[in-house]
C-alpha positions in Angstrom: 0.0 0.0 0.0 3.2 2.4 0.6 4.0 2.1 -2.8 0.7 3.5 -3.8 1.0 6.4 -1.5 4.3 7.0 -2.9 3.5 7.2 -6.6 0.8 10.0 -5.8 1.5 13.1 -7.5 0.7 16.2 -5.6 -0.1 19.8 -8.4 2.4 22.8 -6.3 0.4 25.3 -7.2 -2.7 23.4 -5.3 -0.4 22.6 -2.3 0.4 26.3 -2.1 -3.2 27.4 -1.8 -4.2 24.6 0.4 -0.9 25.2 3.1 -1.9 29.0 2.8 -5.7 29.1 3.0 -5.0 26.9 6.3 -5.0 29.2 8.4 -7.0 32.2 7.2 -10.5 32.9 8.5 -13.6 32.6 7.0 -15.7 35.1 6.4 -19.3 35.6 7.6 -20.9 35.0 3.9 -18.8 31.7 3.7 -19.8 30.5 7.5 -23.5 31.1 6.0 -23.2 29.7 3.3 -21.4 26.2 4.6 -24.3 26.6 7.0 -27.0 26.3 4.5 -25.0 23.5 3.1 -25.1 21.5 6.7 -28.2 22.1 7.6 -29.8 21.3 4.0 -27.6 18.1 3.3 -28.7 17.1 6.4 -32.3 17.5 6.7 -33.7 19.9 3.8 -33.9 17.6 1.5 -35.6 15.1 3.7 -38.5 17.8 4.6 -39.0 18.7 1.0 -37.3 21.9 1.6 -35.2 24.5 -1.1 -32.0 25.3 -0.3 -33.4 28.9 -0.2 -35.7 28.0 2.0 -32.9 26.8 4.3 -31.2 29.8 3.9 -34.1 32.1 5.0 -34.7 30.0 8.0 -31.2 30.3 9.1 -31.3 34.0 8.3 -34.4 34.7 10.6 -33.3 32.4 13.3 -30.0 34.4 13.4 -32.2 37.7 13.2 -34.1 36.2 16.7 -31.3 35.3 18.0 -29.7 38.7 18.1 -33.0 40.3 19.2 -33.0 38.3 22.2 -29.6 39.7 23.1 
């Protein structure tokens, strides 16, 4: 199995983004948006629910959520 490990053959230029995207943070829209992908992969689909429709949810339970600070 070593051997197939060692013939793998990495791009650089991917390596580079990956080693220095690493550490950076993401930003709010990207949080919300791998939100809406959780919570839809999960369960949307399931209930018969849009992706939008995820997404709006999210958005108005975030919205109550800073009201009730």
């Amino acid at each position: 199995m070593s051997s197939n490990l060692e013939s793998l053959k990495i791009d650089p230029a991917l390596l580079s983004r990956l080693t220095r995207d690493t550490g950076r943070r993401l930003t709010r829209a990207e949080l919300d948006e791998q939100r809406v992908s959780f919570v839809y992969g999960s369960v949307g689909a399931k209930l018969g629910l849009s992706r939008e429709q995820v997404k709006r949810a999210l958005m108005a339970h975030r919205g109550a959520e800073a009201d009730a600070s």
